[in-house]
C-alpha positions in Angstrom: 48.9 49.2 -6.6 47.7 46.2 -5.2 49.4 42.8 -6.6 48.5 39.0 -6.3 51.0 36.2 -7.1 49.6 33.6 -8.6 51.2 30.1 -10.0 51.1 31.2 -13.5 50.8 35.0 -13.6 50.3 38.1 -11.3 47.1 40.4 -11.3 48.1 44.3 -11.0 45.1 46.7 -9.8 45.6 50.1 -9.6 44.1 51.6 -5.7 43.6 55.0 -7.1 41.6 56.4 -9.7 43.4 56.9 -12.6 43.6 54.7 -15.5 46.0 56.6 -17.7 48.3 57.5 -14.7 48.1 53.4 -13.3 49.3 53.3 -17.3 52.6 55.4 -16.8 53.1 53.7 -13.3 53.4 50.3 -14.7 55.6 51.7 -17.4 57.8 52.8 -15.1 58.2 49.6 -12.8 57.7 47.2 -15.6 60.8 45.9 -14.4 59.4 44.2 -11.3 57.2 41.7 -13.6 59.6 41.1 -16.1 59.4 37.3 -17.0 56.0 36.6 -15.3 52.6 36.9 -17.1 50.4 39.5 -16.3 46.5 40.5 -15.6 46.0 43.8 -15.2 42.6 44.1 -13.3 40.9 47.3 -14.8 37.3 46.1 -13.6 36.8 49.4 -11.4 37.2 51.3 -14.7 33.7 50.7 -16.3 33.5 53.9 -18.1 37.2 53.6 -19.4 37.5 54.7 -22.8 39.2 53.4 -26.0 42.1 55.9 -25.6 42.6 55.1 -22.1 43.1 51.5 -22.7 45.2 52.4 -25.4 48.0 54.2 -22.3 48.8 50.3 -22.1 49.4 49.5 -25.3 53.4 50.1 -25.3 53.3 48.1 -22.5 51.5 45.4 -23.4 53.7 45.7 -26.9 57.0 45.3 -24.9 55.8 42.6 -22.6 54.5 40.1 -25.2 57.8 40.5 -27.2 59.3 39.0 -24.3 57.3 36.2 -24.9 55.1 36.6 -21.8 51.1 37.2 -21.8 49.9 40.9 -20.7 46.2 40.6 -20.7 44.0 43.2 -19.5 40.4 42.8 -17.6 37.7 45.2 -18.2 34.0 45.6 -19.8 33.7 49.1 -20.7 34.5 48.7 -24.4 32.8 46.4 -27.0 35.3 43.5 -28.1 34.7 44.8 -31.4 36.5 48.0 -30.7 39.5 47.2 -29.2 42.7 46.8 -31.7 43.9 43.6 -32.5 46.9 44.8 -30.4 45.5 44.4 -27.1 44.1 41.4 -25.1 41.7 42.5 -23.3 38.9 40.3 -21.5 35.7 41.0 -19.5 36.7 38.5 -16.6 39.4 36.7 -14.4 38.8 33.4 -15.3 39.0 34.4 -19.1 42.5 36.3 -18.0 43.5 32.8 -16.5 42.4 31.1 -19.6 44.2 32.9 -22.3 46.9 33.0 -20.4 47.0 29.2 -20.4 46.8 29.0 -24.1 49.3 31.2 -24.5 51.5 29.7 -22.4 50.4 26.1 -24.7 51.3 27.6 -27.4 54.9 28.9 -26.6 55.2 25.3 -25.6 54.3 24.3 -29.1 56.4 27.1 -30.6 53.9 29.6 -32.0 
């Protein structure tokens, strides 16, 4: 896994090729980014499918209820199809951006 430390947040990217293994990987160490906000860089996984995007959704569950973001990155999948559940994005810069909302809105108390 290859991480960058940003300000704000941290982007996770698997190295291998495996999305529903990098899934159960960050299950396990979920530990190691408790309290920060995370991106989890799924770019290289353009032909990802619903159900594999779907390995993070306990995950992402368990990380928002801390009150931190867990947004995803990828374009395989139509916005339209992806559940409610899961914020996923097609870029970066949107990661960075909803992540700064988020973060405006615990401010606010949302």
């Amino acid at each position: 896994m290859i991480s960058e430390e940003h300000d704000k947040y941290i982007i996770l990217k698997d190295e291998r090729d495996d999305i529903k293994d990098f899934a159960s990987f960050l299950n396990r160490i979920k530990d190691q980014f408790t309290g920060k906000n995370v991106v989890v860089d799924l770019l290289q996984y353009d032909k990802a499918s619903l159900m594999d995007l779907i390995s993070f959704l306990e995950l992402s569950n368990s990380h928002r209820a801390s009150k931190q973001s867990f947004v995803m990155v990828n374009t395989a999948i139509s916005i339209d199809e992806i559940p409610e559940e899961l914020m996923i994005v097609p870029t970066i810069q949107e990661a960075q951006d909803v992540i700064e909302m988020e973060e405006i809105e615990r401010d606010l108390g949302f």
